[in-house]
PyMOL Python script that loads the backbone (N, CA, C, O; Angstrom):
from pymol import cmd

cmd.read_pdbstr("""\
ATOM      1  N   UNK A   1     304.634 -46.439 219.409  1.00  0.00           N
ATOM      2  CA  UNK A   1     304.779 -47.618 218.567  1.00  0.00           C
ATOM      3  C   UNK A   1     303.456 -47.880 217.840  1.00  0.00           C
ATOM      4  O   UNK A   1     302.373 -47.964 218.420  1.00  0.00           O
ATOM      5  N   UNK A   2     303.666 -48.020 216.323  1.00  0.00           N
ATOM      6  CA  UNK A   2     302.746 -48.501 215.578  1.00  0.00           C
ATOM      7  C   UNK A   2     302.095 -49.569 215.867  1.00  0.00           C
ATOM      8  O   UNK A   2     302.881 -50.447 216.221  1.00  0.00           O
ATOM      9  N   UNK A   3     300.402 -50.098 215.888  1.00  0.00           N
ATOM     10  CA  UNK A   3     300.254 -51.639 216.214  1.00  0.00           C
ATOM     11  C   UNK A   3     300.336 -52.571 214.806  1.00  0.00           C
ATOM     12  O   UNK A   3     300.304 -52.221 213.626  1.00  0.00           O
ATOM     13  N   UNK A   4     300.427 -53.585 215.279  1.00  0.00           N
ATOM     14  CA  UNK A   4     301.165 -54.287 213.864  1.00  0.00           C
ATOM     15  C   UNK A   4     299.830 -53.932 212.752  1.00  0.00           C
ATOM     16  O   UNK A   4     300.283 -53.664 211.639  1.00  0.00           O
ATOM     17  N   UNK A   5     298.427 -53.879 212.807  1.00  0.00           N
ATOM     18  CA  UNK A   5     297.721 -53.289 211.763  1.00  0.00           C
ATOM     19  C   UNK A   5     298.256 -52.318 210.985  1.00  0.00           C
ATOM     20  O   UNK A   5     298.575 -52.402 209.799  1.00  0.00           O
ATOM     21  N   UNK A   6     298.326 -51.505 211.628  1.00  0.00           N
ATOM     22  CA  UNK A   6     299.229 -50.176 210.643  1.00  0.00           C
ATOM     23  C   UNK A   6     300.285 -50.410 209.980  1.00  0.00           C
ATOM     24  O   UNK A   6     300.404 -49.800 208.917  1.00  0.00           O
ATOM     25  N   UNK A   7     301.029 -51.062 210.267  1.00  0.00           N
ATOM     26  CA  UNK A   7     302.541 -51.754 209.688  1.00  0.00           C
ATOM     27  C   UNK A   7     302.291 -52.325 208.692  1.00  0.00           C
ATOM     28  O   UNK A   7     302.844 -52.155 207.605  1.00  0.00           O
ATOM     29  N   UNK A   8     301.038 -53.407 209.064  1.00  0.00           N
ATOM     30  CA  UNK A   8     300.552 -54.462 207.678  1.00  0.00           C
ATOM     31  C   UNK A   8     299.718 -53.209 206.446  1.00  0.00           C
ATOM     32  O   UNK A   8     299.836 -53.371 205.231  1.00  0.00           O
ATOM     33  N   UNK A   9     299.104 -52.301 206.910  1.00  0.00           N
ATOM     34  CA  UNK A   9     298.635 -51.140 205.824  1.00  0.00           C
ATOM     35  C   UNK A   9     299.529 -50.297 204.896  1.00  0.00           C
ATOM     36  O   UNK A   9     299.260 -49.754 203.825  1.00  0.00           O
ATOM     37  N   UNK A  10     300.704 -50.343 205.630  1.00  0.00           N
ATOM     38  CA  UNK A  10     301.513 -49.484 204.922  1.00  0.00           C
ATOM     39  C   UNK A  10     302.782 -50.063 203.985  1.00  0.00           C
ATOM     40  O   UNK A  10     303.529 -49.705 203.075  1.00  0.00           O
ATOM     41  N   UNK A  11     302.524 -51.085 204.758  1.00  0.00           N
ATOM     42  CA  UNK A  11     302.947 -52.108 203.593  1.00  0.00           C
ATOM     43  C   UNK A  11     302.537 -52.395 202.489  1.00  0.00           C
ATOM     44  O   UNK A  11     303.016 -52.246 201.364  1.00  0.00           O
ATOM     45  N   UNK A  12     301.216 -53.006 203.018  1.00  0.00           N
ATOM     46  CA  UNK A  12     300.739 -53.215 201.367  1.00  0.00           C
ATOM     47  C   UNK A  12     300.256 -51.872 200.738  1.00  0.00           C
ATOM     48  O   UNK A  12     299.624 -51.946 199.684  1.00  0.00           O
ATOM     49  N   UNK A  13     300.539 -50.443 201.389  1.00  0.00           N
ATOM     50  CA  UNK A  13     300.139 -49.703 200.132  1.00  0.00           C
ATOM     51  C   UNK A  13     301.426 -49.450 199.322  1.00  0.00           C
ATOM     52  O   UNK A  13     301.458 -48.949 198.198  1.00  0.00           O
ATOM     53  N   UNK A  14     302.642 -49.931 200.160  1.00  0.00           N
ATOM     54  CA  UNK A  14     304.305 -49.858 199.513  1.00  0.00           C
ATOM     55  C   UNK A  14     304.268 -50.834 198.118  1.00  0.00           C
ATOM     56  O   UNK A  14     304.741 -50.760 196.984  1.00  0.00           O
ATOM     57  N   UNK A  15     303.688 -51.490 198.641  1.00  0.00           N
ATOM     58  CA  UNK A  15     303.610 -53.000 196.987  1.00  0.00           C
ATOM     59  C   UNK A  15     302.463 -52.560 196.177  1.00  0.00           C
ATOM     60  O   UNK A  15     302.639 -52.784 194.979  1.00  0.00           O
ATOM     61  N   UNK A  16     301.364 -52.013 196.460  1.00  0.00           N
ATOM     62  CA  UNK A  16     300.096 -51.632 195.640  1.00  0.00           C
ATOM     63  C   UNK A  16     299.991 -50.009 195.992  1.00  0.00           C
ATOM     64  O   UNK A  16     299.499 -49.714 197.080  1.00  0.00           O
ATOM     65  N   UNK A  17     300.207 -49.500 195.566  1.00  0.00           N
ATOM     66  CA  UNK A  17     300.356 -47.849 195.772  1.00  0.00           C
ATOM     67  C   UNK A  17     298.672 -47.667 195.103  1.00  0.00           C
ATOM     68  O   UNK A  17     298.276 -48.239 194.088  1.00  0.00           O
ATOM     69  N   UNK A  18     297.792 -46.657 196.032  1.00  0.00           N
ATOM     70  CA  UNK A  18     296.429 -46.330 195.669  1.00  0.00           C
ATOM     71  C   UNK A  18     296.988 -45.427 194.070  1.00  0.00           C
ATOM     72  O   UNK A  18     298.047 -44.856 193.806  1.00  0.00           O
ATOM     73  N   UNK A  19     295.578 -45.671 193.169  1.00  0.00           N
ATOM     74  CA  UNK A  19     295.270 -44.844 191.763  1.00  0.00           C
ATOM     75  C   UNK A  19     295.702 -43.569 192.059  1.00  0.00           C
ATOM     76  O   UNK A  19     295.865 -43.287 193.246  1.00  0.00           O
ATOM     77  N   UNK A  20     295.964 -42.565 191.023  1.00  0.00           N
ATOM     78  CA  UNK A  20     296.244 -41.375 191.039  1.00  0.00           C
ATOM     79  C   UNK A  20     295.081 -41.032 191.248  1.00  0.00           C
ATOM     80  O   UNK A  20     295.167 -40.363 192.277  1.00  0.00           O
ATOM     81  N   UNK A  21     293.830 -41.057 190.877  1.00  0.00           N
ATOM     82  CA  UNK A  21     292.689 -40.799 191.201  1.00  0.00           C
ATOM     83  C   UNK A  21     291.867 -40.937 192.962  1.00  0.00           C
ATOM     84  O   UNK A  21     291.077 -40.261 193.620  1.00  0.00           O
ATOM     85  N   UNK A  22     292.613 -42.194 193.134  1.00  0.00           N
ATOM     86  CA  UNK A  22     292.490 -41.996 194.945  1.00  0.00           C
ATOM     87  C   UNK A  22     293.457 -40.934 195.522  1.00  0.00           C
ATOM     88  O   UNK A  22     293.206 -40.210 196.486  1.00  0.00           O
ATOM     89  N   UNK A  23     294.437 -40.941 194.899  1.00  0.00           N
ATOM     90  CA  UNK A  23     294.930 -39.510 195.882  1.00  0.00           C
ATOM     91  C   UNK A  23     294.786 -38.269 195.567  1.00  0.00           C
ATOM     92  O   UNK A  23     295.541 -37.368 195.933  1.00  0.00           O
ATOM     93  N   UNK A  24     293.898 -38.156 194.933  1.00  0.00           N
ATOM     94  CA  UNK A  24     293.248 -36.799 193.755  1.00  0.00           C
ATOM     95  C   UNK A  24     292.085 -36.829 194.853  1.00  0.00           C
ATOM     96  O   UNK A  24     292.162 -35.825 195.560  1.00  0.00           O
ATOM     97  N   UNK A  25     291.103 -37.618 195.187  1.00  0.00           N
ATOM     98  CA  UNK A  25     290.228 -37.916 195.761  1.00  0.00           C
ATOM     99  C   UNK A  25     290.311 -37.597 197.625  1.00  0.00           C
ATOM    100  O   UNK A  25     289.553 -36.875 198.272  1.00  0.00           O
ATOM    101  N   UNK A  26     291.412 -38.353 198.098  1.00  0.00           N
ATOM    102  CA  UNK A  26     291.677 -38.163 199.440  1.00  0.00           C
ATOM    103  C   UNK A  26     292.260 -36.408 199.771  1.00  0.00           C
ATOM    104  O   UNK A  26     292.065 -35.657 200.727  1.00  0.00           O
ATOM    105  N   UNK A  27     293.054 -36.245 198.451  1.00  0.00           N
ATOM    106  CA  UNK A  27     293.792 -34.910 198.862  1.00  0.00           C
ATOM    107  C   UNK A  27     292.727 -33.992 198.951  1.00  0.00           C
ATOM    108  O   UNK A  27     292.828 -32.974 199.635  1.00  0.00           O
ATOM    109  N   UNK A  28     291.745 -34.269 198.329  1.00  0.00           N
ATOM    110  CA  UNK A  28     290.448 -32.976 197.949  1.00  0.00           C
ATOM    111  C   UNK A  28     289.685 -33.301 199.444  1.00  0.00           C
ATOM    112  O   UNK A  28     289.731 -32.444 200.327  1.00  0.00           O
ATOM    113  N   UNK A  29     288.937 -34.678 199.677  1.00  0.00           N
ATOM    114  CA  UNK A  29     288.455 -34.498 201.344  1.00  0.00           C
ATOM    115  C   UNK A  29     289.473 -33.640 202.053  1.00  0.00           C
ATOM    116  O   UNK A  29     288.954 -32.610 202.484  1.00  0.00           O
ATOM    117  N   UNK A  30     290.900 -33.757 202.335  1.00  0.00           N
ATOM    118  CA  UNK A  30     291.834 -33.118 203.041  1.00  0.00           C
ATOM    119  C   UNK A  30     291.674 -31.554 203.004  1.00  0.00           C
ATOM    120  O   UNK A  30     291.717 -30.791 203.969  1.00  0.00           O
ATOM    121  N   UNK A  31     291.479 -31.243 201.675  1.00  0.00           N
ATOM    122  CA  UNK A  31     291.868 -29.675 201.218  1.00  0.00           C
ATOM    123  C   UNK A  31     290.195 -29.153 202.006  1.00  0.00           C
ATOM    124  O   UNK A  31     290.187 -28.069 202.589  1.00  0.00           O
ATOM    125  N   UNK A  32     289.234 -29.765 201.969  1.00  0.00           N
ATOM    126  CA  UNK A  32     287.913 -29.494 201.970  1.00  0.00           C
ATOM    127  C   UNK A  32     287.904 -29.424 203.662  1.00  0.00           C
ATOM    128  O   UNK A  32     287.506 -28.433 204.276  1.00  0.00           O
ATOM    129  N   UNK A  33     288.414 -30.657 204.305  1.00  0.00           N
ATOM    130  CA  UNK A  33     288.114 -30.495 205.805  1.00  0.00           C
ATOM    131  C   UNK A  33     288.711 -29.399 206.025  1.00  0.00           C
ATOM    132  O   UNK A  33     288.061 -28.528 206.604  1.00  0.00           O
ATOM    133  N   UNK A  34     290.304 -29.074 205.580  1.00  0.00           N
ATOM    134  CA  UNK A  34     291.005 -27.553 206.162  1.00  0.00           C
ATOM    135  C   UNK A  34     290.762 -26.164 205.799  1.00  0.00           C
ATOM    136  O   UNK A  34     291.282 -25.096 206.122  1.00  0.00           O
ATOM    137  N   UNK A  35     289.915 -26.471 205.111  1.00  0.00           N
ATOM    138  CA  UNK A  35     289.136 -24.987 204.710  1.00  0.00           C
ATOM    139  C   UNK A  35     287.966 -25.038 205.493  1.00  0.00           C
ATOM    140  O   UNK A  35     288.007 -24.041 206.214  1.00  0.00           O
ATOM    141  N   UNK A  36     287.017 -25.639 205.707  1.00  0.00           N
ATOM    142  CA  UNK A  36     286.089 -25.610 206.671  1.00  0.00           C
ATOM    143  C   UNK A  36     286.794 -25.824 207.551  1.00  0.00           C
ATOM    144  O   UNK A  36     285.853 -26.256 208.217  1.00  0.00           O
ATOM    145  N   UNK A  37     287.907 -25.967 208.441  1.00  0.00           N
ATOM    146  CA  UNK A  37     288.397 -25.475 209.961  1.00  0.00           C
ATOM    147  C   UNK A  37     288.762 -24.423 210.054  1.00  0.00           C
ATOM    148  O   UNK A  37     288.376 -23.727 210.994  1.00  0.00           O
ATOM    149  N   UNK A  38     289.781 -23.866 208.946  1.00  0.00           N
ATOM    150  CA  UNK A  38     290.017 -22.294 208.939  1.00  0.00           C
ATOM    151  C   UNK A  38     288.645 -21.921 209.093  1.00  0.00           C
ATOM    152  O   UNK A  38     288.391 -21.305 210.128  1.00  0.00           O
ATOM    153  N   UNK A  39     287.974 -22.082 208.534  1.00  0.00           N
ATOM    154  CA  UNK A  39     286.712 -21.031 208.087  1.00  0.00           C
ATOM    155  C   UNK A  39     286.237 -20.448 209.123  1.00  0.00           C
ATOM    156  O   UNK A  39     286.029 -19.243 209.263  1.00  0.00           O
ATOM    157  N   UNK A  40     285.971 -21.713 210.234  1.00  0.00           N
ATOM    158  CA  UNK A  40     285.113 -22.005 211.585  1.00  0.00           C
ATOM    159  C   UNK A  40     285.733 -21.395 212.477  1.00  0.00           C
ATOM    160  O   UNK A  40     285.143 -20.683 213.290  1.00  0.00           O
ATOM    161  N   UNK A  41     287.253 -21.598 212.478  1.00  0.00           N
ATOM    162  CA  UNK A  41     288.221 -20.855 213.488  1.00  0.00           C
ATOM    163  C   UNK A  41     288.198 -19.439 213.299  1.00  0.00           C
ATOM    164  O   UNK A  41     287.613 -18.689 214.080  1.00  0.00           O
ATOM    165  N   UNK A  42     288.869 -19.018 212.201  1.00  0.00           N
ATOM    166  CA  UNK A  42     289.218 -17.370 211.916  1.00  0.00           C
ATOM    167  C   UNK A  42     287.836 -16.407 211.847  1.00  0.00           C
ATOM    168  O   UNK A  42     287.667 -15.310 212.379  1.00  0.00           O
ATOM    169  N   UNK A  43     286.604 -17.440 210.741  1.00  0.00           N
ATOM    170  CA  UNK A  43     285.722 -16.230 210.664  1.00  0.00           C
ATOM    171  C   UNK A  43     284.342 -16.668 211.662  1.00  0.00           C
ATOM    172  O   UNK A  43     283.529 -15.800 211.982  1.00  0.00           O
ATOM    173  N   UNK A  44     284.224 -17.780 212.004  1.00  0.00           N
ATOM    174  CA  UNK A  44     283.155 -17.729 212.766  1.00  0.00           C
ATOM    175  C   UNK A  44     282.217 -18.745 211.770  1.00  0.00           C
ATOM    176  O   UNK A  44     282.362 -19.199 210.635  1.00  0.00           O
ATOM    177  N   UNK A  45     280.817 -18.884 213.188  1.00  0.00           N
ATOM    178  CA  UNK A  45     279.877 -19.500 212.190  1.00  0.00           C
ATOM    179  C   UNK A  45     278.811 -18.720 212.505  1.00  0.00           C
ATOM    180  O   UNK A  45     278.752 -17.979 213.486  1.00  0.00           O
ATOM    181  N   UNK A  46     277.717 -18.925 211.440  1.00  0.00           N
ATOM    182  CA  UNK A  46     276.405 -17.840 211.309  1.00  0.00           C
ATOM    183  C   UNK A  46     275.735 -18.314 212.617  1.00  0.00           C
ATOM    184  O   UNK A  46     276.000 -19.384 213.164  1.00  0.00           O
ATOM    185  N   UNK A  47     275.047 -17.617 212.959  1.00  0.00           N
ATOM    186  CA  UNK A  47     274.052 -17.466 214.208  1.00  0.00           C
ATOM    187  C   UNK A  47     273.150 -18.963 214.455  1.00  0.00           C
ATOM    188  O   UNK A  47     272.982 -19.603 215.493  1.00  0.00           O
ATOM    189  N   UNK A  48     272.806 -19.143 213.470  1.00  0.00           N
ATOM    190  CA  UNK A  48     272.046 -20.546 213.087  1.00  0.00           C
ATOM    191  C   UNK A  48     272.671 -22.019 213.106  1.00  0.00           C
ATOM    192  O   UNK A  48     272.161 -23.128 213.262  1.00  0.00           O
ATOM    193  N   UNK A  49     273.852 -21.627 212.907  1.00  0.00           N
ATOM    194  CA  UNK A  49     274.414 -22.664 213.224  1.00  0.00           C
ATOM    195  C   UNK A  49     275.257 -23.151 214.928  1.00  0.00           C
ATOM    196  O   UNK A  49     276.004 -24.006 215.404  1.00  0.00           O
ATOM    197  N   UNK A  50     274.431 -21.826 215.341  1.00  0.00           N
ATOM    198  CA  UNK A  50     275.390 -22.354 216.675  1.00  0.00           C
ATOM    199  C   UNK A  50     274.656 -23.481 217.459  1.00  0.00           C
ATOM    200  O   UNK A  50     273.457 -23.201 217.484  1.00  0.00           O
ATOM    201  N   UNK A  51     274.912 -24.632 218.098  1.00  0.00           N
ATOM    202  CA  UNK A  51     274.033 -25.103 219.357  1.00  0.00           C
ATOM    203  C   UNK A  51     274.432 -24.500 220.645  1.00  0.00           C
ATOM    204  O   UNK A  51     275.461 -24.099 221.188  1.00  0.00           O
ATOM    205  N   UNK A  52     272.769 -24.645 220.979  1.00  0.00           N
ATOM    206  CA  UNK A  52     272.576 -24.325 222.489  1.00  0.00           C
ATOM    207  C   UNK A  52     271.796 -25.081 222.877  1.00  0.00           C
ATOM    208  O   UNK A  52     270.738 -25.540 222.448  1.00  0.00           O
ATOM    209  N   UNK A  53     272.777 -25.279 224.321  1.00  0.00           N
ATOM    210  CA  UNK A  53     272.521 -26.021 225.521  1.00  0.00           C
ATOM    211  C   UNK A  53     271.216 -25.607 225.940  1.00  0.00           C
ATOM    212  O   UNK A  53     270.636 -24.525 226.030  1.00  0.00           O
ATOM    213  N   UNK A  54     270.903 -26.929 226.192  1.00  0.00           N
ATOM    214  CA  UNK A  54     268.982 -27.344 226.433  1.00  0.00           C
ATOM    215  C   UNK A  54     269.346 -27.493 228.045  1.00  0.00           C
ATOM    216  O   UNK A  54     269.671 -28.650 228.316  1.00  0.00           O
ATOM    217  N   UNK A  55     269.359 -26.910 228.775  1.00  0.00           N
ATOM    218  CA  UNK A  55     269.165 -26.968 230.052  1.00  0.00           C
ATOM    219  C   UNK A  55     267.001 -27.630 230.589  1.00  0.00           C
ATOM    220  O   UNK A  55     265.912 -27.056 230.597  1.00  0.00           O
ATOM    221  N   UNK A  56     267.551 -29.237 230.965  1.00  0.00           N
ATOM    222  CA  UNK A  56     266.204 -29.626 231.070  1.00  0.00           C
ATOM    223  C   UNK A  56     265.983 -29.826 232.411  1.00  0.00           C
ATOM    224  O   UNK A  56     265.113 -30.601 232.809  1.00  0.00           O
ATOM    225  N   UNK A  57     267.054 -28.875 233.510  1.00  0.00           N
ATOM    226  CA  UNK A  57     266.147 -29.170 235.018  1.00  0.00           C
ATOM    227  C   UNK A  57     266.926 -30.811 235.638  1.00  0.00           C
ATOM    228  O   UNK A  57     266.634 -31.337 236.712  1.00  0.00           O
ATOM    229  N   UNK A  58     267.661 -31.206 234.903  1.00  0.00           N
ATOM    230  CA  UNK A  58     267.992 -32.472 235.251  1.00  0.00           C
ATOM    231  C   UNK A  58     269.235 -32.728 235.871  1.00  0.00           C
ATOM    232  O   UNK A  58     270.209 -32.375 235.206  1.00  0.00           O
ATOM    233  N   UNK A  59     269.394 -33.088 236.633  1.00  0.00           N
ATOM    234  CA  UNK A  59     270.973 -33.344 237.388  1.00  0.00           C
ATOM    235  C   UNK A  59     271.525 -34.513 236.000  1.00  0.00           C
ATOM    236  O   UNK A  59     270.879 -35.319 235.330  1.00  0.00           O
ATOM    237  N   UNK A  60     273.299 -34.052 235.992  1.00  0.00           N
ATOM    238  CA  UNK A  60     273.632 -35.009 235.413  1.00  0.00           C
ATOM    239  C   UNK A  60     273.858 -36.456 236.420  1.00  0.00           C
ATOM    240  O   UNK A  60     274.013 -36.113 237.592  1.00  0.00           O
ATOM    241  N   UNK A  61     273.885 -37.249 236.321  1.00  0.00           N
ATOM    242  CA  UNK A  61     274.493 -38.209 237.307  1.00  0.00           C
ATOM    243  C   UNK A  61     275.832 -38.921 236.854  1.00  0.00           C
ATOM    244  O   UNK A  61     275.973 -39.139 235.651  1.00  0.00           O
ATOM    245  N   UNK A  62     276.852 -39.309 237.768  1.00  0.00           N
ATOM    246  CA  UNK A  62     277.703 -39.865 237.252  1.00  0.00           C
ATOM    247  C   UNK A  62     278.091 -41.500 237.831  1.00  0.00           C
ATOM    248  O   UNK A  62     279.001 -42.141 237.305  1.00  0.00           O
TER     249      UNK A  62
END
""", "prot")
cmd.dss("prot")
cmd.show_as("cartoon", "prot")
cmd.util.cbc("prot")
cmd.orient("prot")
């Protein structure tokens, strides 16, 4: 179940629909994040970009 926030958002984008230019805009972040996940998944990332774990001798505690 939706919480009523979301209900009230999608509403008013039903009565005020975003610019063609906002969804020109959102679709391109979209297209941009799923090409950098393919990218990361299928081909990998360069050497430099990997992190590594800093092992500092320290117990974690919980």
């Amino acid at each position: 179940m939706l919480p009523v926030h979301w209900l009230m958002r999608m509403r008013r984008w039903a009565q005020h629909p975003p610019s063609p230019a906002r969804v020109k805009l959102v679709l391109a972040v979209v297209a941009i994040c799923t090409a950098l996940f393919v990218v990361e998944r299928y081909v990998g990332l360069p050497d430099w970009m990997a992190v590594d774990r800093i092992d500092r001798g320290v117990p974690m505690v919980r």
